[in-house]
N, C-alpha and C positions, 0 to 999 in steps of 0.2 A: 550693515552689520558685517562684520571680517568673520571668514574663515573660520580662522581659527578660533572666535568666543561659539561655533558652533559645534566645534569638534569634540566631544567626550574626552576625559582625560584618564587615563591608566591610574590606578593605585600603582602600579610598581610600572614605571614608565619602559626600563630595561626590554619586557616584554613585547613591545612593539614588534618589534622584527618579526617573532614569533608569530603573534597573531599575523600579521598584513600575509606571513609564506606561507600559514594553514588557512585561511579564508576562505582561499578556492576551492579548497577542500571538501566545506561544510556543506553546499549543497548537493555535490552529485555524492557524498557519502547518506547524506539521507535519502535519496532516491534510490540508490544502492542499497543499503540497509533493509529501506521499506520492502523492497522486493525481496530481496532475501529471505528477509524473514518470514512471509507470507507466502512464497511458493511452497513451502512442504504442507499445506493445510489441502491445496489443490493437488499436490502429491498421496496425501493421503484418502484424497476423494477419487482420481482417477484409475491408481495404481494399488492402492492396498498400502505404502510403503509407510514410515515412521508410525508403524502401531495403526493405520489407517483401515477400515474396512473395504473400500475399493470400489469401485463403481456399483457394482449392484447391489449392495447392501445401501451406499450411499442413495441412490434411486428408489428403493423401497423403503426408508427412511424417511426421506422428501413426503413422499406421495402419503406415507400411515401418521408419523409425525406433523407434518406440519401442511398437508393436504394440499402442497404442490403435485399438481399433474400435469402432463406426463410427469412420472418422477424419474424417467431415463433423460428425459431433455432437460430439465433443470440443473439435474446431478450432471449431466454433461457437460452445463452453462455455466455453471456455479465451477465445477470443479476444473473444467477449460481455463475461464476467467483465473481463476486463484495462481492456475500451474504457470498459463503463458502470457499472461497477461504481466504478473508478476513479475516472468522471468526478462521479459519486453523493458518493465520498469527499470530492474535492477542492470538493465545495458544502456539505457538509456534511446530505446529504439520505438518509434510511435508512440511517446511519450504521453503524449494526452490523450489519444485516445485508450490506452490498456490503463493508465488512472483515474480515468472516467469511468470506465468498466470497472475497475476497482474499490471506486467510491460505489457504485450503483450497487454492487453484492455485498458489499459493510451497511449500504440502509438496509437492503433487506434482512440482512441478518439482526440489525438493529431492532427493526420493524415485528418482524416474523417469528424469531427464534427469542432475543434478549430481553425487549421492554420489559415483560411481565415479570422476570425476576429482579425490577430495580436496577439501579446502576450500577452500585460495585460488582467488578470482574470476581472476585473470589465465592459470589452467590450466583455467578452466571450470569451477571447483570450485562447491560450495554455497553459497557466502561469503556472495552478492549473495541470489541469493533466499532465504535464511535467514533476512536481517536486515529485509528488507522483511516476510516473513512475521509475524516477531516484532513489526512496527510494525504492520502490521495488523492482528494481536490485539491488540497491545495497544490499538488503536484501538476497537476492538469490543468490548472491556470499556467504554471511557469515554464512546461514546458520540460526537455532535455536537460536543459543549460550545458555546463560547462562540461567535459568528458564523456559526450554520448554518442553514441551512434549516430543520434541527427542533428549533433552540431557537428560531427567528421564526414556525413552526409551533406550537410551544407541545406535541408530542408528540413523541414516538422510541421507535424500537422496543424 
């Protein structure tokens, strides 16, 4: 079979160019992205910042809420995880193992905090951390890739 009867074909062929120079793009913008957006959650567990209550509230939260104990080491784990783990992601530095740790606090939060109010996010459901979780493994299968610290590194975990 050739080539090119395997090759997808454009609705509007023009665009080629377009997509082949943004391509490279797409992966380290979602690694990027995913951290992004997920460090202020651990910002707000460590620091108080973005409306967040801050570590000891977060601790004593854990431990009466949801009968995590210690609830200073968890909030510590949880809220470590979220900030650097995150921020790790969005450089692209020990890529798989802070998406690994990121998947691991998206089950639990799945687990622990979400199941019981159902799936959709707008009832507090699992929706939101599920699918971040799932971007975080799957990020942690792949790696860096392209524009990270540990392909500039020349090693990854």
């Amino acid at each position: 079979m050739s080539t090119e009867a395997t090759q997808t074909r454009l609705f509007i062929p023009a665009l080629a160019p377009l997509y082949r120079g943004l391509s490279g793009l797409s992966y380290p913008m979602i690694r990027f992205f995913t951290g992004l957006i997920l460090m202020p959650h651990g910002a707000q567990k460590l620091f108080g910042w973005f409306g967040g209550n801050g570590l000891q509230a977060t601790a004593e939260g854990f431990a009466t809420h949801l009968g995590l104990e210690p609830g200073m080491l968890f909030a510590a784990l949880v809220g470590g995880t979220e900030f650097f783990s995150n921020l790790f992601l969005a450089l692209g530095f020990l890529t798989r193992p802070a998406a690994a740790a990121i998947a691991i606090v998206m089950a639990v939060a799945v687990f622990k905090v979400h199941l019981a109010n159902g799936f959709f996010w707008t009832g507090g459901g699992y929706e939101y951390p599920l699918l971040w979780g799932l971007i975080a493994l799957a990020l942690a299968f792949r790696g860096g890739g392209e524009l990270s610290i540990d392909r500039a590194l020349g090693r990854e975990f």
